[in-house]
C-alpha positions as CSV (number, residue, x, y, z in Angstrom):
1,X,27.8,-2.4,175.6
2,X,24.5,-3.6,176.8
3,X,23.6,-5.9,179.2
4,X,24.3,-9.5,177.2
5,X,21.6,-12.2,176.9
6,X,23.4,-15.2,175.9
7,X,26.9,-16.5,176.7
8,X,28.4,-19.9,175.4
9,X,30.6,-21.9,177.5
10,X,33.1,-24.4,176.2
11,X,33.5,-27.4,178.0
12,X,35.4,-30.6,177.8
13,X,34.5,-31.7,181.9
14,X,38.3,-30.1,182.3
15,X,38.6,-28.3,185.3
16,X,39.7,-25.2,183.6
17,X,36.4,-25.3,181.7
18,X,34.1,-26.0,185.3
19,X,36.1,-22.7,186.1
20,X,34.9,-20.6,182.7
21,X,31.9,-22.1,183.3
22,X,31.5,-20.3,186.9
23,X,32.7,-17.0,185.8
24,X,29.9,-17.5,183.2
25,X,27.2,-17.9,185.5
26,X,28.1,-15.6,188.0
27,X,27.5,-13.2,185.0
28,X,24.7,-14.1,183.9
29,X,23.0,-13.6,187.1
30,X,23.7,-10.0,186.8
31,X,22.3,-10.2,183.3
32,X,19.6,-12.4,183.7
33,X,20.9,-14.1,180.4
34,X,20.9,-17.7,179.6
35,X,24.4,-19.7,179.6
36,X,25.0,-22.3,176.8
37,X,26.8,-25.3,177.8
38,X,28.5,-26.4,174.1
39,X,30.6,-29.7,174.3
40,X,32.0,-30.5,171.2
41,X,32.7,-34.2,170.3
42,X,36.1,-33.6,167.7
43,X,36.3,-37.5,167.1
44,X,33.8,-40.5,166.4
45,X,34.7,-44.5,165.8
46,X,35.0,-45.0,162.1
47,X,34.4,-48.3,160.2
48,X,38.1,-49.6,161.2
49,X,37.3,-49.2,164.9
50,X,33.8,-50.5,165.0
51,X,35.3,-53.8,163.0
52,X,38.5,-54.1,165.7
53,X,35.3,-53.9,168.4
54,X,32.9,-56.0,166.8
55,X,30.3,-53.3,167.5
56,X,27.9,-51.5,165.0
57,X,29.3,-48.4,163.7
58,X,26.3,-46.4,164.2
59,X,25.6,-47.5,167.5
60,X,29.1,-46.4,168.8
61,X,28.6,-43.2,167.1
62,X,24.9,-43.2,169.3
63,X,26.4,-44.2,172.7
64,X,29.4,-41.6,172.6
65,X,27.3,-38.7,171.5
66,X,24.3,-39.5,174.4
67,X,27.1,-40.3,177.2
68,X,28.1,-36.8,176.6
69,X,24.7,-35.0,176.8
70,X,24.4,-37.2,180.0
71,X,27.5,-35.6,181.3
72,X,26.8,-32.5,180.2
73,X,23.5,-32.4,181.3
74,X,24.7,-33.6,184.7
75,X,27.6,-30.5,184.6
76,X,24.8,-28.2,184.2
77,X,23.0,-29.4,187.1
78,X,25.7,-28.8,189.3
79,X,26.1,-24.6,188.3
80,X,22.3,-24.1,190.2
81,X,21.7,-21.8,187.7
82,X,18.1,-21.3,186.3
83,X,19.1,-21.0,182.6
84,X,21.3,-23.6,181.4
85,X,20.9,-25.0,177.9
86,X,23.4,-27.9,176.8
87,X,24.4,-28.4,173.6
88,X,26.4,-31.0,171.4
89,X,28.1,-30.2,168.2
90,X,30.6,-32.1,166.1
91,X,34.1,-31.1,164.3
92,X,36.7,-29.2,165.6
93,X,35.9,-27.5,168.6
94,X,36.7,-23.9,167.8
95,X,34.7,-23.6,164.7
96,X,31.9,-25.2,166.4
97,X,31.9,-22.5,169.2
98,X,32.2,-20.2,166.6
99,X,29.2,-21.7,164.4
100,X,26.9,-21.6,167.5
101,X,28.2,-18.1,169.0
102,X,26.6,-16.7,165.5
103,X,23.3,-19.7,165.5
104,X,22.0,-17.8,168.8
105,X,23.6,-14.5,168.6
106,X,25.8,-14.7,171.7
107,X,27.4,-11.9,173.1
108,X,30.3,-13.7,174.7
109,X,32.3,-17.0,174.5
110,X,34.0,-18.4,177.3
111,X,36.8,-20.7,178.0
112,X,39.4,-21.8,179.6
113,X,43.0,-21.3,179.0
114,X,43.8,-24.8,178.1
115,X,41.7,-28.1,177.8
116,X,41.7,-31.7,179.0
117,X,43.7,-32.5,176.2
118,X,46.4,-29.8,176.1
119,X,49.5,-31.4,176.8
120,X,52.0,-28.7,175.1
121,X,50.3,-25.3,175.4
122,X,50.7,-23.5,171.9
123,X,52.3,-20.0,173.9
124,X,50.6,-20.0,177.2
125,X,46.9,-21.3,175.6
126,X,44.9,-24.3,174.8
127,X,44.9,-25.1,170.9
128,X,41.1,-24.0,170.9
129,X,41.6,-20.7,173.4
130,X,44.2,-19.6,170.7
131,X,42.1,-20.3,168.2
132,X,39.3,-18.5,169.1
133,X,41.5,-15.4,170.7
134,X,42.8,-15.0,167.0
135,X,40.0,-15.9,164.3
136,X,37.3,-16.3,166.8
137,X,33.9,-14.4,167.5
138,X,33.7,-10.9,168.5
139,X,34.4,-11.4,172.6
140,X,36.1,-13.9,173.8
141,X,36.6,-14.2,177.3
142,X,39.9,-16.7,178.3
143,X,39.9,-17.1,182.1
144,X,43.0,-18.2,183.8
145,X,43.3,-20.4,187.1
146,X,44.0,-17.0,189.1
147,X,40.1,-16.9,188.9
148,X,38.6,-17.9,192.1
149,X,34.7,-17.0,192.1
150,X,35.3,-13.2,192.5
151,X,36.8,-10.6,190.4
152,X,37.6,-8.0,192.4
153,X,39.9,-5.6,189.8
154,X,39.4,-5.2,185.8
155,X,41.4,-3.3,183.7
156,X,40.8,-1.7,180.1
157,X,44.0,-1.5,177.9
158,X,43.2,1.1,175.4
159,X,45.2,2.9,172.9
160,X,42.0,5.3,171.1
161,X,42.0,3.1,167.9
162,X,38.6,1.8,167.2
163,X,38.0,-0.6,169.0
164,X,39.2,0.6,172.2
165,X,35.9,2.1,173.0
166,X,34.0,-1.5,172.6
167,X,37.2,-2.6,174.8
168,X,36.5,0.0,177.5
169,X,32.2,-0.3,177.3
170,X,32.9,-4.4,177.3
171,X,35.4,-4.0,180.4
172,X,32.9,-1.7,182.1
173,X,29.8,-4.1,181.8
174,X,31.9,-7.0,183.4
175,X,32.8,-4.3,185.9
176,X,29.1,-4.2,186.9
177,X,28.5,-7.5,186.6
178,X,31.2,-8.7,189.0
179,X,30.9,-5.4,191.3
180,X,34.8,-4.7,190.3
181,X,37.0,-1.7,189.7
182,X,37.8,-0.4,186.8
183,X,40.9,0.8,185.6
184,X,41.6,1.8,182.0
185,X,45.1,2.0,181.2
186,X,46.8,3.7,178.6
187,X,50.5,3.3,177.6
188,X,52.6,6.1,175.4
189,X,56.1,4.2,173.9
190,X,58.8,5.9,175.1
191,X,61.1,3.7,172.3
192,X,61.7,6.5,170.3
193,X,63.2,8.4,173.0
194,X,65.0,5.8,174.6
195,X,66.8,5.1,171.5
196,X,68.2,8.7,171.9
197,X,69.1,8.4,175.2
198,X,72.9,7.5,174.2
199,X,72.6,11.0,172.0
200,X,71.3,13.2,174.2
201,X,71.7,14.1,178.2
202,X,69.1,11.7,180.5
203,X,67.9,15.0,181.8
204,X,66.4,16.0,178.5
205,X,64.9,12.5,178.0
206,X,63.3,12.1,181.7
207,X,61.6,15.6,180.4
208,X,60.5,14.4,177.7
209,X,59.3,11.3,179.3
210,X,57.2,13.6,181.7
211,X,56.0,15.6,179.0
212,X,54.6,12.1,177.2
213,X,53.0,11.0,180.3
214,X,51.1,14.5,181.1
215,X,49.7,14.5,177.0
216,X,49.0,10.8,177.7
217,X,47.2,11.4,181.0
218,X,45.1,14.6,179.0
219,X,44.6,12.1,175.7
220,X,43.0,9.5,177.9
221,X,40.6,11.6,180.0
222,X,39.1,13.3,176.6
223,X,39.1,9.3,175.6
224,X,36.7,9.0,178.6
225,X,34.9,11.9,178.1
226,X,33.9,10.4,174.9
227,X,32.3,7.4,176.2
228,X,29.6,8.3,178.3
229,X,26.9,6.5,180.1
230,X,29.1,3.9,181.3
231,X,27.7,1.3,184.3
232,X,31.0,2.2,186.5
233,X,33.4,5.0,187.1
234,X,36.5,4.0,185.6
235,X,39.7,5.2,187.4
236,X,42.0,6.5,184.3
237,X,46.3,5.1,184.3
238,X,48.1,7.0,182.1
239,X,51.9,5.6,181.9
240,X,55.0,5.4,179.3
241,X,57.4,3.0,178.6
242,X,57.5,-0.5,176.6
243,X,53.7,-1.3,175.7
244,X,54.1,-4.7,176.5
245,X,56.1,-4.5,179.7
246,X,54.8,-1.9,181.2
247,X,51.3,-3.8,180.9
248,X,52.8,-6.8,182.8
249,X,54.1,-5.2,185.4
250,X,50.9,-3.0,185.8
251,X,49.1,-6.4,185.8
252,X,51.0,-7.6,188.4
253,X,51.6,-5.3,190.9
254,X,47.5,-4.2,190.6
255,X,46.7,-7.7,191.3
256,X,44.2,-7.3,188.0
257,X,41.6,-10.7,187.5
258,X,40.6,-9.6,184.6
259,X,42.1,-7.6,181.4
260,X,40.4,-6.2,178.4
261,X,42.1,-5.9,175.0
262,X,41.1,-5.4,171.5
263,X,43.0,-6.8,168.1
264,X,44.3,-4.7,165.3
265,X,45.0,-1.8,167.4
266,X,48.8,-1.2,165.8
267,X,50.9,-2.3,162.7
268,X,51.2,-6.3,162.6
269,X,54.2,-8.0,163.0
270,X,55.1,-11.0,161.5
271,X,53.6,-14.3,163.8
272,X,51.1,-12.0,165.7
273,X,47.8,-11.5,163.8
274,X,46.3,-9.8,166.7
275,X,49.4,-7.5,167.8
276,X,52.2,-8.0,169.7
277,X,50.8,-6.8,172.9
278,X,47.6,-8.4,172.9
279,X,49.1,-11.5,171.9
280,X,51.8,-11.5,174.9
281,X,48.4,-10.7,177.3
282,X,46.1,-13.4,175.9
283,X,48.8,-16.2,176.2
284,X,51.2,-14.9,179.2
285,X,48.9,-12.3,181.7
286,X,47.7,-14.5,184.8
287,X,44.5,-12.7,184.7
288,X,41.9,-13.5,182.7
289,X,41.4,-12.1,179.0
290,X,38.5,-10.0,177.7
291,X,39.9,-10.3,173.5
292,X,37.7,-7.5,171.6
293,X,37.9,-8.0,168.1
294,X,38.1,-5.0,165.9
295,X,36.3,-5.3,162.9
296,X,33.5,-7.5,163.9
């Protein structure tokens, strides 16, 4: 993936969204792209409300629309970055990031895990985050509150469908970006085993479990092979076990920021559009989410 030129930001003056919009400009700056500021007002006065106030209609409408270009404007001033563009849309606020993502051709939308409104977080995420993680542009980036300023670790979750190279090349350019590591992991299911492990003696299955993580290691350094020309030197992780929780646990006892994933890389299961493993990352990982969308 090449160096991106323009990132939108959602922001609702949240503090979760200050954070996305940090992590955004600390990119840029690498990139020398410009950040878009995209503040979506999801509900105006009506007739019924202007009546109740005794105020014109229109006029309300004005006011709430230029108070929050004001504030907005005034947000922007405070990232000191040199190119910051502020923008207000109308509707609902993931289809208006979406609408503008395509308007200028952005490379990545960022946000943060929930909003000033989210009272009851839909899974771990924001109504919008999940939105946009499921139906949403082709990155999405969803960073969490472990994000400080700094990422210091990234990991790639790959699983050599399709998109798992756009995963690894997007995980890599943040990698630069940020001056991170780079791990790219790769998990073999051992559930086909372990549902043997009744029927046969646990020394045939720990071999075969060794055996699985050997071909796994070998798949996933031809995998690399493949991809050349990448910014950093990834550090391959080749491990077996359940997708899902071996993932968590490597998320956790790495100490990851930031994890990249990609959708439709397995058989869907009912309630998770993007797969089961993606879906647990996006809405339960405590580092921040790099979604790739396959197909996009």
């Amino acid at each position: 993936m090449q160096d991106i030129e323009n990132l939108i930001v959602g922001v609702d003056f949240s503090a979760r969204s200050r954070t996305a919009a940090e992590m955004a400009v600390c990119l840029a700056k690498r990139w020398h792209a410009k950040v878009e500021l995209v503040h979506v007002v999801e509900v105006l006065p009506g007739k019924t409300e202007a009546k109740v106030m005794g105020l014109d209609e229109q006029e309300m409408r004005t006011t709430i629309i230029e108070e929050a270009r004001r504030e907005l404007s005034e947000f922007a001033r405070q990232l000191k970055y040199r190119d910051v563009h502020v923008e207000i849309a109308i509707g609902r606020a993931s289809e208006q990031l979406t609408h503008r993502a395509k308007e200028i051709n952005a490379g990545l939308v960022i946000i943060g895990d929930s909003g000033a409104r989210s009272t009851e977080r839909r899974n771990g995420l924001g109504a919008t985050a999940h939105w946009l993680v499921e139906k949403g542009p082709n990155r999405v980036l969803v960073v969490k509150p472990r994000y400080h300023g700094r990422l210091d670790k990234i990991a790639a979750a790959v699983d050599f469908s399709p998109v798992s190279t756009a995963v690894l090349e997007s995980a890599a350019a943040v990698a630069a970006a940020s001056n991170s590591e780079l791990s790219v992991i790769h998990i073999c299911s051992t559930m086909y085993i372990q549902r043997l492990r009744h029927v046969y003696h646990h020394e045939l299955i720990a071999r075969a479990v060794e055996e699985l993580t050997k071909n796994s290691h070998e798949q996933l350094e031809e995998f690399l092979r493949s991809v050349p020309e990448l910014p950093v030197k990834p550090k391959p992780v080749a491990l077996c076990g359940s997708p899902g929780a071996t993932l968590a646990a490597y998320l956790r006892e790495e100490q990851i920021d930031l994890v990249a994933v990609g959708t439709g890389t397995s058989p869907r299961i009912a309630g998770f559009p993007i797969g089961s493993t993606t879906n647990w990352v996006a809405n339960d990982s405590p580092a921040s989410v790099l979604v790739v969308h396959s197909g996009k």
